[in-house]
DORO-208999 format. One record per residue (C-alpha): residue in one letter; x, y, z. Coordinates in pm, whole numbers, plus 32768, in hexadecimal, padded with zeros to 4 digits. Each point is the difference from the previous one (the first is absolute). Layout:
AXYZ...
END
This chain:
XE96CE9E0A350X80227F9F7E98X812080E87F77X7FDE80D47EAAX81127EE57F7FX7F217EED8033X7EAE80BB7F89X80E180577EADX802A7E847FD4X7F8F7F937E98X7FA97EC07F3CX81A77FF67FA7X80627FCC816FX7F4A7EA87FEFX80DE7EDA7F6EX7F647F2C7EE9X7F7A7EC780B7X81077F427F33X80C280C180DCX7F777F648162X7FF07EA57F8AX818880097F9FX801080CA8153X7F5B7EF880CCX80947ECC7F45X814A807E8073X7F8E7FB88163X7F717EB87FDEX81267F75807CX7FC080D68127X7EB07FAE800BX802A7EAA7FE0X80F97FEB8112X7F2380BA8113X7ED97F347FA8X804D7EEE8104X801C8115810CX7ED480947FAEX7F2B7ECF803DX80797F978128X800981718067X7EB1802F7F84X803D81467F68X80E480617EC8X815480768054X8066814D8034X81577FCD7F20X7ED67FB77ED8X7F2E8103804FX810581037FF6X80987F5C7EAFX7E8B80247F72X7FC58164809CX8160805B7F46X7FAE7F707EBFX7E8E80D87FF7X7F4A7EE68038X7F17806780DEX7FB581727F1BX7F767F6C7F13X7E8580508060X805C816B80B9X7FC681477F4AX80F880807F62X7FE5814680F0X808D7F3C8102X81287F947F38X7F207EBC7FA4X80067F437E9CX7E63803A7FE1X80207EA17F16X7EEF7F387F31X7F637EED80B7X80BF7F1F7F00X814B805D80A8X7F6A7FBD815AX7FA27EDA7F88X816E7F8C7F41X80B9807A812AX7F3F7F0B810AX801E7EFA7F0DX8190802C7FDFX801E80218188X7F2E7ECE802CX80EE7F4F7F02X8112801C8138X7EEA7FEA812EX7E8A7FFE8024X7FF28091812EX80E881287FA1X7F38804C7EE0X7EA67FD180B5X80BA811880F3X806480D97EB8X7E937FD57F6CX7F6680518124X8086815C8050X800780457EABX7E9C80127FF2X7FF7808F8151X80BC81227F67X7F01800C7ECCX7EC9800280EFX80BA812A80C7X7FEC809F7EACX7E9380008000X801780DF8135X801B819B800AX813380A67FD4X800D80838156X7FE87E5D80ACX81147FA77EDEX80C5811F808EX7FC07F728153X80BA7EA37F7CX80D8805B7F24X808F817C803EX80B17FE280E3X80987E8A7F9DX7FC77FB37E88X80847E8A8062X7ECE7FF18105X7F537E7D7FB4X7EAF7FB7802CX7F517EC48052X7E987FBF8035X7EAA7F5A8018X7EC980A47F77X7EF27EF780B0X7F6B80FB80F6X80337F578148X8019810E80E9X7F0A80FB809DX7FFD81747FFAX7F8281078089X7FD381887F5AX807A811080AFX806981387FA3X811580247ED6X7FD17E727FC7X7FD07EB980A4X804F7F31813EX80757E8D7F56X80467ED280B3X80147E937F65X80D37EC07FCCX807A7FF47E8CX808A7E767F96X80A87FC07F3AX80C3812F7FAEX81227F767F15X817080CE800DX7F9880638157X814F8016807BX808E80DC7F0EX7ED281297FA5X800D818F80D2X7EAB80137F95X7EAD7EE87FCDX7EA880497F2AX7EF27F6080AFX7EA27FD57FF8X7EF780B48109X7EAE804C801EX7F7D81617FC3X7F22807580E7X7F2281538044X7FF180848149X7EF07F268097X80DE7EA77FB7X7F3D7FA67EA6X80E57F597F1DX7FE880D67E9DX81277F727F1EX812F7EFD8024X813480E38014X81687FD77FA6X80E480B380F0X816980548005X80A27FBD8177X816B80178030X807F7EC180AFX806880D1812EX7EA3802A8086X7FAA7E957FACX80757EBE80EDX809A7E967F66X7FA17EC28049X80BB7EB67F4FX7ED57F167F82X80C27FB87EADX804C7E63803BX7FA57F3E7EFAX807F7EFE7ED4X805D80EC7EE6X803E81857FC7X809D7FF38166X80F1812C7F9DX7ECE80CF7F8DX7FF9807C8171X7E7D803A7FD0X7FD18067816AX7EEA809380ECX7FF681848011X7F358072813AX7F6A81648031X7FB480798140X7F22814F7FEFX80E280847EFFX7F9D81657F8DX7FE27FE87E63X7FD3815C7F7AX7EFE80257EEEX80E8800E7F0CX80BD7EE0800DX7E687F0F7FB8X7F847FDB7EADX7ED57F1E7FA5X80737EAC7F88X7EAA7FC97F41X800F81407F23X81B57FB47FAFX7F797E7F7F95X7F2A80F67F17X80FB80C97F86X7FBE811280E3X813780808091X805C812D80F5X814E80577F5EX800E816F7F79X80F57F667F01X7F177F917EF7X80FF80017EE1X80C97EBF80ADX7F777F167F60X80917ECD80BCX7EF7808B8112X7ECD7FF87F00X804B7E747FE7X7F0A7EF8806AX80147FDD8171X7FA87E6A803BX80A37F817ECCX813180C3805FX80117F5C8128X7F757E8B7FA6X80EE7FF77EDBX8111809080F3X7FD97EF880FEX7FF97EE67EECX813580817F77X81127F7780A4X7F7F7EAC7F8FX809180307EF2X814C8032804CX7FE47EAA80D2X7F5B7F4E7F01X8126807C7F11X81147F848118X7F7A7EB0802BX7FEE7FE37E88X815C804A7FD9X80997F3E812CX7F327EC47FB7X8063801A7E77X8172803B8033X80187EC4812AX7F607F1A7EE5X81627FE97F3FX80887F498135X7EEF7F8680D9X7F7D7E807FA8X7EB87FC87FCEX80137EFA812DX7F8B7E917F8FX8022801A7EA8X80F27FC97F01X802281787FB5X815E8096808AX7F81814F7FF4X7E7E806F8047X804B80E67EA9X80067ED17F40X7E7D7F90806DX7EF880717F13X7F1C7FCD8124X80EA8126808FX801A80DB7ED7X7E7A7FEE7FF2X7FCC80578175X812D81327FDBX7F5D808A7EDCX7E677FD68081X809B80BE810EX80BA80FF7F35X7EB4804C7F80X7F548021810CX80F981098088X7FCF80C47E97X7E94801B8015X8029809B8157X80E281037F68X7F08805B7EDEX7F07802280EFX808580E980E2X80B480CC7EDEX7E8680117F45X7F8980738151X811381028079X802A80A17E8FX7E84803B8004X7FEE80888163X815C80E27FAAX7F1A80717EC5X7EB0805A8052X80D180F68128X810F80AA7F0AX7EA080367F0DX7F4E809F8165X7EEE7EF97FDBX7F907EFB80F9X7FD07E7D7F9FX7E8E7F99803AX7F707ED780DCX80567EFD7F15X814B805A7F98X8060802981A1X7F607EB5800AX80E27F687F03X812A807480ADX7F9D7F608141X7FEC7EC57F51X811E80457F41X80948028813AX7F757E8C8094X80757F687EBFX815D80578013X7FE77F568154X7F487ED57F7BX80FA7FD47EF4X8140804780D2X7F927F258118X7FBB7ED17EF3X8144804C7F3FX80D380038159X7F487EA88080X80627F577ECAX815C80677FFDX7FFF7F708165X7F837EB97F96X80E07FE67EBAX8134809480EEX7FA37EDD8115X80327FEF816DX815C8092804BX7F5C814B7F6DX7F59801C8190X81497FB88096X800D812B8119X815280597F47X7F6480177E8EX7F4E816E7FAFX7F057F637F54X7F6D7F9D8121X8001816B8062X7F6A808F7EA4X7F077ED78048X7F7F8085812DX801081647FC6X7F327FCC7EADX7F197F4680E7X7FCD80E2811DX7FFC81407F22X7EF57F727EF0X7F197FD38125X7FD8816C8059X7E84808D7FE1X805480E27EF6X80307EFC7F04X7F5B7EAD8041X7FC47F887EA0X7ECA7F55803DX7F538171809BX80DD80BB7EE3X7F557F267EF2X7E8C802D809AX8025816B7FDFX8073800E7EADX7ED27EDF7FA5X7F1080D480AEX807181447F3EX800A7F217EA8X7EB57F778039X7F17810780ACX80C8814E7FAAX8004805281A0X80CD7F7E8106X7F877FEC815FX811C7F3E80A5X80B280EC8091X8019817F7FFEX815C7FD87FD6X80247FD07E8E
END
């Protein structure tokens, strides 16, 4: 259980996130170097996990009871970004249980003690799309289900996922969250595919696993705001629930869109621009143009998703809750940062030419992790930016009840 030590923690035990992004630029070397292993292996290295897990990484979203940072969503959000800098599929890893841990904040005190009490360095992964079945029973619920894609699979003790709640008779009442430690669920590799193949987003697989009462809350009434924790003064657990995690899933786009910037810029001093008379691409003003459209493009993601975390980390220090429109606007804050990363990254491509998808160049890699990542449901532009023109244009947003 959680010791007195770790319930005395207070807001000085957490480093400034200056802090962790000096702390995890020191490893991109590290990083970097595993990144090769951890496609082909199609997981992210142990040796970087543990580096990460040493450097706090992965507290950043636990409460500080635990011996957890209990951060802003903005430092969630610059801490993916700086991973992703070194490795998309490391940071989609670090993002992921991040707001795994944040969602297990949401829960009571006595299924956070269950995770984290007797191993503050427990890591949660998850998948809150309800495909399972239960069954009540006394004390709680009989779950079983098939949960893809379940990203950092290989490395979490514990997994959040969604599940029907039922009464007695079988109805289905809510859609449930539930905590399950991963040594009641099964594992099944389905994770092969073009980009994000370190991500190690997995099948879970419960078989009539027991999930005491405790350990479900209702997803529908934490989208609201509505959350079981007794801790009501943490405010990093009054925060928007979708926008926290749409803007945390588009955030490690921007530390690849900042990498391929920055490789692609500094290769331009040497690299010819191939049948021309330039020497150098750097001398083209066809070049320039393309590096700084794309520049741009990279900058406008940033404002966005600072406008969009700063509001969310506001409205929850001030104990209020951002209306429909404003959650709107942050999903489609959320689809424009990967509208504008994905555009910015294609042109540097293009202006970088053909030897950039040589298997031995990264930015093939940043390529297709940018690629692969920007597609997840959570932030499709085009759906992001019909909720937010719904909300703008008849005040209500029937799209989804996840907003």
């Amino acid at each position: 259980m959680a010791t007195a030590t770790t319930k005395a923690l207070t807001e000085d035990a957490a480093p400034s996130t200056e802090t962790l992004i000096a702390r995890i630029r020191e490893l991109h070397p590290v990083l970097e170097g595993n990144a090769a292993r951890g496609e082909q292996d199609r997981r992210v290295t142990e040796e970087s996990i543990k580096a990460l897990t040493d450097a706090g990484i992965f507290k950043i979203a636990q409460p500080r009871r635990y011996g957890g940072y209990e951060m802003p969503v903005r430092t969630q959000i610059e801490v993916a970004a700086a991973v992703a800098e070194a490795d998309g599929g490391t940071a989609w890893v670090v993002t992921l249980c991040n707001q795994c841990a944040w969602m297990t904040g949401l829960f009571p005190e006595r299924a956070q003690d269950d995770v984290w009490g007797d191993n503050p360095d427990s890591k949660i992964s998850g998948v809150v799309t309800p495909s399972s079945q239960s069954t009540k029973v006394e004390g709680g619920y009989i779950v079983s289900g098939r949960w893809y894609y379940n990203s950092g699979s290989w490395h979490s003790d514990w997994a959040v996922l969604g599940m029907p709640i039922v009464d007695e008779a079988g109805e289905a009442l809510d859609h449930g969250i539930a905590l399950i430690p991963k040594t009641d669920l099964d594992f099944e590799e389905t994770w092969f595919v073009a980009g994000m193949r370190s991500s190690g987003s997995n099948c879970l697989i419960a078989k009539d696993v027991f999930v005491p009462e405790h350990r479900v809350i209702s997803a529908p009434k934490a989208w609201l705001g509505e959350v079981a924790t007794e801790h009501t003064d943490e405010a990093l657990y009054r925060s928007a629930f979708t926008p926290v995690l749409a803007l945390g899933v588009a955030a490690p786009q921007l530390g690849m869109g900042r990498k391929v910037l920055e490789l692609v810029s500094a290769k331009a001093a040497t690299k010819p621009l191939t049948f021309t008379f330039y020497a150098t691409q750097a001398e083209s003003a066809v070049f320039r143009s393309q590096i700084a459209e794309a520049a741009m493009l990279i900058d406008t993601a940033h404002l966005h998703a600072y406008r969009a975390v700063d509001a969310i980390d506001k409205a929850a220090r001030e104990g209020t809750f951002p209306d429909e429109a404003a959650r709107a606007r942050a999903r489609a804050d959320a689809g424009w940062i990967v509208k504008n990363i994905t555009k910015a990254i294609d042109l540097l491509l293009f202006a970088h030419g053909a030897a950039g998808f040589a298997e031995s160049n990264v930015l093939q890699r940043h390529w297709r992790d940018s690629a692969v990542a920007g597609r997840h449901a959570y932030i499709v532009p085009a759906v992001s930016l019909e909720m937010y023109g719904t909300a703008l244009l008849t005040g209500d947003v029937k799209i989804t009840p996840m907003l």
